[in-house]
C-alpha positions in Angstrom: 0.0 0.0 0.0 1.0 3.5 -0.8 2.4 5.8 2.5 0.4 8.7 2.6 3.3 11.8 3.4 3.4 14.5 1.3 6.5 15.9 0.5 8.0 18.6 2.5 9.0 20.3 -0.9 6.1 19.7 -2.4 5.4 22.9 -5.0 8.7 24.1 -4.7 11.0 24.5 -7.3 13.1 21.9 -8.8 16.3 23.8 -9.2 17.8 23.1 -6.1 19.5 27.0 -5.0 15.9 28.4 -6.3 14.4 25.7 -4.2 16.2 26.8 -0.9 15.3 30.5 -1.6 11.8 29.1 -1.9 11.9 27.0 1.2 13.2 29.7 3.2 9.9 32.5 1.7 7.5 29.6 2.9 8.9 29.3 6.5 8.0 32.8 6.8 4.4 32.4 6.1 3.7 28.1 6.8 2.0 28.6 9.7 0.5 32.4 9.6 -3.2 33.1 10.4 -5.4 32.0 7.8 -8.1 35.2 6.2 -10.7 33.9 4.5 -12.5 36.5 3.0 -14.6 34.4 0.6 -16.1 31.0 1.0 -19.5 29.5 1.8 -19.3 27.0 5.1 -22.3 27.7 7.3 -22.0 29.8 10.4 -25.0 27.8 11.9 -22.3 24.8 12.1 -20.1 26.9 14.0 -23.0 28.0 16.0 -24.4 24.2 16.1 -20.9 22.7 17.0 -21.9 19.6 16.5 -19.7 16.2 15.8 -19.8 16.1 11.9 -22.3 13.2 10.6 -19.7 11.1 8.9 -16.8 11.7 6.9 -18.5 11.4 2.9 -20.9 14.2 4.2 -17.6 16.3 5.5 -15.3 15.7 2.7 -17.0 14.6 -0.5 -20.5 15.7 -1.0 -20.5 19.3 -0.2 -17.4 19.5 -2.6 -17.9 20.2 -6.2 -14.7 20.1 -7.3 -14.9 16.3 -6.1 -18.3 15.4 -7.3 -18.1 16.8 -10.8 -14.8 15.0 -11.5 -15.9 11.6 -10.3 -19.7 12.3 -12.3 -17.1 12.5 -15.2 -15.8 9.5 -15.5 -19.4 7.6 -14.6 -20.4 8.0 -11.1 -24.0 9.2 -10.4 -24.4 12.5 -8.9 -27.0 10.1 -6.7 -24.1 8.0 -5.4 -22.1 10.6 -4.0 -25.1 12.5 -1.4 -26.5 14.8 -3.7 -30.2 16.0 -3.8 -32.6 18.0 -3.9 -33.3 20.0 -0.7 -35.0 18.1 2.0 -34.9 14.7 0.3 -33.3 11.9 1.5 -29.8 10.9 0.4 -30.0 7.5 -1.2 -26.7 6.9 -0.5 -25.2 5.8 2.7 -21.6 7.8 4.2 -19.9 4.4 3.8 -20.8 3.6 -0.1 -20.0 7.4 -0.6 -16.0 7.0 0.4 -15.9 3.4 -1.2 -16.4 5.5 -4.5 -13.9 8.2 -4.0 -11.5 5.4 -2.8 -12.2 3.1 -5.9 -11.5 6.0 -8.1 -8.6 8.3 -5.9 -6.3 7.9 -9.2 -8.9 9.9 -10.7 -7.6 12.8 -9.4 -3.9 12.8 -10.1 -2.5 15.4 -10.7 -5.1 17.7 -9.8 -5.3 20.6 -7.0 -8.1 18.0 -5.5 -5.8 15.1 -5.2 -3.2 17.7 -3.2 -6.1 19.4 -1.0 -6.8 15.7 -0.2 -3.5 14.7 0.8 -2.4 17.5 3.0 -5.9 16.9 4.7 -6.1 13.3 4.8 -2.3 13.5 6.3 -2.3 16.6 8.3 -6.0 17.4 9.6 -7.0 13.4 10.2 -3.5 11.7 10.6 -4.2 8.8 7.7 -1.1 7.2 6.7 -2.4 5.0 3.5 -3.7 6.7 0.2 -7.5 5.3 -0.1 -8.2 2.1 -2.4 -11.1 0.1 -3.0 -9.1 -2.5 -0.8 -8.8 0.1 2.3 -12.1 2.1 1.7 -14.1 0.7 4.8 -10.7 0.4 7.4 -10.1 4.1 6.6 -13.7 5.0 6.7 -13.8 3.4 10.0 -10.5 5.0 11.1 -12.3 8.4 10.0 -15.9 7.8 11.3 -13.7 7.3 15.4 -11.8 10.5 14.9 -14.9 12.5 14.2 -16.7 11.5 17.3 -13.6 13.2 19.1 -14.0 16.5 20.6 -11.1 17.5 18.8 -12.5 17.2 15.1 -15.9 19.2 16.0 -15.7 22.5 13.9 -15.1 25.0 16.8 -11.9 22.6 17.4 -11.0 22.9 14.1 -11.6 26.3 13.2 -8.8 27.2 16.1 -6.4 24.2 14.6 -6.3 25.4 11.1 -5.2 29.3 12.7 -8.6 31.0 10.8 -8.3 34.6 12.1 -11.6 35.7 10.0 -13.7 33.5 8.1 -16.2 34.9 5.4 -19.7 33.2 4.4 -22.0 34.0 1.7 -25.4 35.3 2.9 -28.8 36.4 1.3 -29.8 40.0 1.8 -33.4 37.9 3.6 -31.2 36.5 5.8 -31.2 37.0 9.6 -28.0 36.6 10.5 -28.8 35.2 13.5 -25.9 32.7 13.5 -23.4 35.5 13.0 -24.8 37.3 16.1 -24.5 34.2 18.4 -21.0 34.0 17.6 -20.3 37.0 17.6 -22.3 37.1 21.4 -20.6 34.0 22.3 -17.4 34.8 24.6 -16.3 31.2 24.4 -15.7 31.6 20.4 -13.0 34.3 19.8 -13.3 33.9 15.7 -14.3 36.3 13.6 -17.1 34.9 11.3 -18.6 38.1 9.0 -21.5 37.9 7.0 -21.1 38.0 3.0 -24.2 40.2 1.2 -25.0 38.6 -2.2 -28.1 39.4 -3.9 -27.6 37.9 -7.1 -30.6 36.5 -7.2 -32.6 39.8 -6.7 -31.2 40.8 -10.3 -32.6 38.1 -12.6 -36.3 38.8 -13.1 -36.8 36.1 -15.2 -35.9 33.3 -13.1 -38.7 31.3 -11.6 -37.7 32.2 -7.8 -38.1 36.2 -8.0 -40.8 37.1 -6.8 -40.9 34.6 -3.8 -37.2 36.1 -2.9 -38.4 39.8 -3.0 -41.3 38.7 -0.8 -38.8 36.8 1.5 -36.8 40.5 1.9 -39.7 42.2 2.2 -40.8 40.2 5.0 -36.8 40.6 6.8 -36.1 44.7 5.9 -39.6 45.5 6.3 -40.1 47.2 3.5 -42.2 46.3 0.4 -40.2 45.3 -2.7 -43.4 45.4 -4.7 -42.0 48.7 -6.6 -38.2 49.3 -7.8 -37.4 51.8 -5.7 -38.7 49.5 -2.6 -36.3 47.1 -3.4 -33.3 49.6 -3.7 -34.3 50.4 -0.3 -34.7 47.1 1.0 -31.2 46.5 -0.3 -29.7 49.4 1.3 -31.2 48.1 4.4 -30.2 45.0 4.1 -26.2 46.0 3.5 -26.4 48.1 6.8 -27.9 45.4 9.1 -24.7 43.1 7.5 -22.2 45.9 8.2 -23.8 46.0 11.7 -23.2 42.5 11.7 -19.5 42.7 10.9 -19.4 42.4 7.3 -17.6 44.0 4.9 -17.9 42.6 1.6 -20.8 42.2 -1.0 -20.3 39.4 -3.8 -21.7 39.4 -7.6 -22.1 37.0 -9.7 -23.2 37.6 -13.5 -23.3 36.6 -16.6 -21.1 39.3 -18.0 -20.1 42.8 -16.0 -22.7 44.8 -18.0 -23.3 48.0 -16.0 -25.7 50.8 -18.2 -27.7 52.5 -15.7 -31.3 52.9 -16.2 -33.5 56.2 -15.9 -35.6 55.1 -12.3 -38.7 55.3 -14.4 -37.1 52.8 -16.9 -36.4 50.5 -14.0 -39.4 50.6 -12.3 -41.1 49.9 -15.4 -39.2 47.0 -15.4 -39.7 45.6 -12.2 -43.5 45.8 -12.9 -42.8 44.0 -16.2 -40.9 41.4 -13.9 -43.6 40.7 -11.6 -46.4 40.7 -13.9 -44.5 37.9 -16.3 -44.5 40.3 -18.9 -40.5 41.4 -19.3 -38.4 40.2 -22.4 -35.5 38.5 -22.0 -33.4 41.8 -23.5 -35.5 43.9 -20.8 -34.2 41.5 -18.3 -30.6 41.9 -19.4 -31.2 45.8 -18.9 -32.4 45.2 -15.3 -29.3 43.2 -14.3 -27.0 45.8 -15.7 -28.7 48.5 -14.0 -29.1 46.6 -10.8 -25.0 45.7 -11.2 -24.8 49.6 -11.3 -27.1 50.3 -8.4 -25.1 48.1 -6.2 -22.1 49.7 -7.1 -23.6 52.9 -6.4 -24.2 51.1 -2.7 -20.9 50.1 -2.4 -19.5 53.8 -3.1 -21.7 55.1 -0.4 -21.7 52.5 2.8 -17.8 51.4 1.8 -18.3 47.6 1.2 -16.0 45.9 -0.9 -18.0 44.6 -4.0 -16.3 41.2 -5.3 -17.2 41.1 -8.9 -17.1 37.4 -10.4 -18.9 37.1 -14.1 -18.6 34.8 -16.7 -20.1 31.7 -15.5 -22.4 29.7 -17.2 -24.7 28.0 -14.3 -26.5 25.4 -14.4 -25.1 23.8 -17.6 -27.1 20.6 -17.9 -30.6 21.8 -17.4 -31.4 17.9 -16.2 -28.7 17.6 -13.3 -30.8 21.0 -12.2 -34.2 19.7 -12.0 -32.7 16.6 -10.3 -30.6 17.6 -7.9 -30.9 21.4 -8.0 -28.2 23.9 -8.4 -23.8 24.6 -7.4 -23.8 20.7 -8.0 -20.7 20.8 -10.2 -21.8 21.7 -13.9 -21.4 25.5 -13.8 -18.4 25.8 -16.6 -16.0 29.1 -17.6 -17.0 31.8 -20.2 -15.5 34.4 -22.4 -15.6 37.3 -19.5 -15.0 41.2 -20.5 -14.5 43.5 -17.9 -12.9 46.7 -19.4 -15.6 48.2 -21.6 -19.2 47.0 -19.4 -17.3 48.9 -16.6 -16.7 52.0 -18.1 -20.2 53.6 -16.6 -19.2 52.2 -12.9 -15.7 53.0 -13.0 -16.4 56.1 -14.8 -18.8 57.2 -11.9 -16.9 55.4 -8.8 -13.7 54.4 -10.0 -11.7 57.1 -7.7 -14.2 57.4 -5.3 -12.0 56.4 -1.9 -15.2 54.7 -0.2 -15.5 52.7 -3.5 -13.8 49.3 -3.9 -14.2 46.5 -6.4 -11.9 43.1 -6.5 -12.6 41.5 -9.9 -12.5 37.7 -10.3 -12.5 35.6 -13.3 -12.2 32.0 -14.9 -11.4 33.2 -17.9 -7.6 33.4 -17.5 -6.9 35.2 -20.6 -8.0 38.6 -18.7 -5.9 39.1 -16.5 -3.0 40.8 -18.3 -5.3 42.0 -20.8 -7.8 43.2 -18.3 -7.9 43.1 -14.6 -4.3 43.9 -14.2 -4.0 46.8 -16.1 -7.6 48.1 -14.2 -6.0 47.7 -10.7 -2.7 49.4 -12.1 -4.7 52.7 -12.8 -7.9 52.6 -10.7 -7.4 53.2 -6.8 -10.8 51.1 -6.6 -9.9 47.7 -8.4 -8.0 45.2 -6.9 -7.4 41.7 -9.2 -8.8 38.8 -7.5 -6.9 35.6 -7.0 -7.3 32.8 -9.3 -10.7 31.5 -8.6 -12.7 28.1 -9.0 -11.1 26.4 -12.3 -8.1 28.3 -11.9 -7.1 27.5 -7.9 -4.3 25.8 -8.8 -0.8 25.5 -8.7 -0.2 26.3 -12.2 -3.2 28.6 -12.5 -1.6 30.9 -9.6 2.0 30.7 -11.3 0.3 32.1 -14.7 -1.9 34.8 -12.3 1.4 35.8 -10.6 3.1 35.9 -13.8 -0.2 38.0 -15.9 -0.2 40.5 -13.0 2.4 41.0 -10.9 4.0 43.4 -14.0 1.3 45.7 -14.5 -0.5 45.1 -10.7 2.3 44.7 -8.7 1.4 42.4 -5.3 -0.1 44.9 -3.4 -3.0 45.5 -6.0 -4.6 41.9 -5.5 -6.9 40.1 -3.3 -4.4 37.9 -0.9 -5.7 33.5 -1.6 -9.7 33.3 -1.7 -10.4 29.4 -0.9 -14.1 29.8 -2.0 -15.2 26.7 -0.6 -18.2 24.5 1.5 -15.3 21.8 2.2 -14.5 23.2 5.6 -11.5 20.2 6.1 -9.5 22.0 2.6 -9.3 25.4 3.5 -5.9 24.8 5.3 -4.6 22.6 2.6 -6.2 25.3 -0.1 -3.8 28.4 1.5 -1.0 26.3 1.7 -0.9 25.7 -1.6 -1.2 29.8 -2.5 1.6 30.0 -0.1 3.9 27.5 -1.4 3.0 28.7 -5.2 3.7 32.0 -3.7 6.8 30.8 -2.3 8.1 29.6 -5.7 7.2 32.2 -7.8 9.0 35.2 -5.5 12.0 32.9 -5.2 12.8 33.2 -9.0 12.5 36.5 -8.6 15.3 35.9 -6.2 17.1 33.9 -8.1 17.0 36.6 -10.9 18.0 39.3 -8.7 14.6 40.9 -9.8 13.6 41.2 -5.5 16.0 40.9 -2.2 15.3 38.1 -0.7 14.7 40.0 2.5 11.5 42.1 -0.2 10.8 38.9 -1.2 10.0 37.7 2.6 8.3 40.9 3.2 5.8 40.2 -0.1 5.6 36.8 1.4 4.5 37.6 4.5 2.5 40.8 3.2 0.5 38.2 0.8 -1.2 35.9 3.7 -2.2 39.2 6.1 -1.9 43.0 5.3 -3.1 42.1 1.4 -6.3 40.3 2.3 -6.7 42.8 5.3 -6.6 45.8 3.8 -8.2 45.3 0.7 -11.5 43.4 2.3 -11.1 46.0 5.1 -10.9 43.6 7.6 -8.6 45.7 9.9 
């Protein structure tokens, strides 16, 4: 059987002098605080601190990275825990890791097949790889250590060193299980609350009207008109300020950002609610709504992370089966530079306004992002994000950016993830990748070593401080 131990080296350079450079960059930073200023895990399972179900549940089904690769080669989505809300899974926690196990090779080579090893090894203390012939003894091996006190998440939260952890929120929302911790004075975290209100810009989509009603119910105010939903918004982003946060997240189609006349929009909306709006008229909302929360953003100071060009839900079956972020969103074309001329052009050097862009279309970052963050005080260029988390992906980032952006223009590692067990694995991989790429500059005599450590050590704290405004 093959010894699970990954290699102390492991994403450092080949070349030998580079490599001792390197090591000597990731000492600096191996066992810093962890910010995590974008991710979805729950802050009711903080709250909840309960003993994780079993380890499939943990590790594998709330991870799409996981389940879309293993669906790709033949297992059923059904096999690996998904489904639709409040059904029952048809598959047990056992039969679950049997399938990962049967198919680890799967993943060589992958960012998945390091995030598992570092925290198969280092958070749970397995010493095999899994295998269809180990599956149950390692399962079982698992299944004990979660019972532990020491594996419930409050335990685990202090192990990995998280000094703030972000979730992902809906403007309806409560935030109830951000106030208990933040109440609590046996949890000394920082868990902030993440506005998103993606879903308040698509009139077309079937859930609209039920999700204004839902914020109408939590701000109080009526989001029957345009302009009560502007202000249910604005209401919204203050009670998650109050709350601690300081970020809002976007997801679109494309960046699109032509304001409307308010008559237009609230033309709009009624068109919305009464079925009656045309797919072209609902393209014109989202852009104006993009613009509208920038205009927020430039007022109350939240951060707006910016992530279009993702086509979700690709396989309209998978959706009505087992409902959506179940592993077939895929990358698009993505333009940032022209759709936001009319936001940048109102708010790009406001000081209060601040915009990280994020893309998983790779191509825009030198052509793009970078060269945005290098002239606007207000855009910072996100970290490689979802297809492009990698080792290589953050070498070619580093590499697209770092000439027109500098360092201190980006984001600092986003892990973006439910799988709570990865997120230590996930920055040490940004820090070793980080760790490489500043010890060629090194080697090259392009940075001191002693700027290099500086970067280094900036990357993993001041970065993601200051431009999420965590300070």
């Amino acid at each position: 059987m093959t010894r699970l131990t990954p290699h102390p080296d492991r994403l450092l350079p080949a070349d030998p002098a580079v490599r001792e450079i390197a090591r000597r960059l990731y000492a600096e930073v191996a066992t810093a605080p962890i910010y995590s200023p974008h991710g979805h895990v729950e802050a009711s399972m903080l709250v909840a601190n309960e003993p994780f179900a079993d380890p499939a549940s943990l590790l594998i089904t709330p991870d799409h990275y996981v389940t879309r690769l293993l669906h790709a080669v033949g297992v059923p989505l059904d096999e690996l825990g998904l489904r639709r809300d409040g059904a029952e899974p048809t598959a047990s926690g056992r039969s679950i890791w049997r399938q990962l196990s049967a198919h680890w090779d799967v993943f060589l080579g992958t960012p998945v097949r390091y995030w598992f090893e570092s925290e198969l090894s280092e958070v749970f203390g397995l010493t095999e790889h899994p295998s269809a012939a180990n599956a149950d003894e390692l399962y079982d091996e698992l299944v004990e250590k979660l019972a532990s006190d020491a594996f419930r998440p409050r335990a685990l939260f202090e192990r990995f060193r998280i000094a703030v952890l972000a979730t992902t929120d809906d403007p309806a929302d409560d935030l109830a299980a951000h106030r208990t911790l933040a109440d609590d004075p046996t949890f000394t975290g920082r868990v902030l609350p993440t506005f998103r209100a993606d879903r308040y810009m698509l009139p077309t989509e079937s859930t609209w009207r039920s999700r204004l009603d839902a914020l109408s119910a939590t701000s109080g105010i009526d989001c029957g008109s345009y302009a009560g939903l502007l202000a249910a918004l604005r209401s919204r982003r203050a009670a998650f300020a109050a709350a601690g946060g300081t970020s809002t997240d976007t997801g679109v189609i494309d960046a699109g950002s032509e304001p409307l006349e308010p008559a237009d929009a609230e033309r709009l909306h009624r068109a919305g609610l009464d079925g009656s709006i045309t797919e072209a008229e609902a393209v014109a909302y989202r852009r104006n709504m993009l613009y509208q929360l920038a205009a927020m953003a430039s007022e109350d100071g939240l951060v707006m992370q910016l992530h279009p060009g993702v086509l979700r839900n690709h396989h309209r079956p998978t959706l009505d089966t087992f409902g959506p972020d179940t592993g077939h969103d895929l990358p698009d074309a993505t333009h940032f530079t022209r759709p936001l001329a009319p936001i940048l052009r109102d708010f790009g050097t406001n000081p209060s306004f601040r915009m990280v862009l994020f893309t998983v279309d790779e191509t825009t970052f030198s052509r793009e992002i970078a060269p945005l963050a290098g002239f606007y005080p207000s855009i910072y260029a996100g970290a490689p994000w979802w297809f492009l988390d990698t080792p290589a992906g953050i070498a070619r980032y580093r590499a697209a950016v770092t000439d027109s952006a500098g360092f201190v223009k980006t984001s600092g590692f986003i892990d973006d993830t439910r799988a709570f067990c990865s997120i230590p694995a996930r920055h040490d991989m940004s820090r070793r990748s980080d760790a490489a790429f500043l010890a060629s500059l090194v080697a090259t005599h392009q940075l001191t070593e002693d700027d290099a450590a500086g970067v280094a050590r900036r990357l993993v704290a001041d970065i993601p401080v200051d431009t999420f405004r965590l300070g």
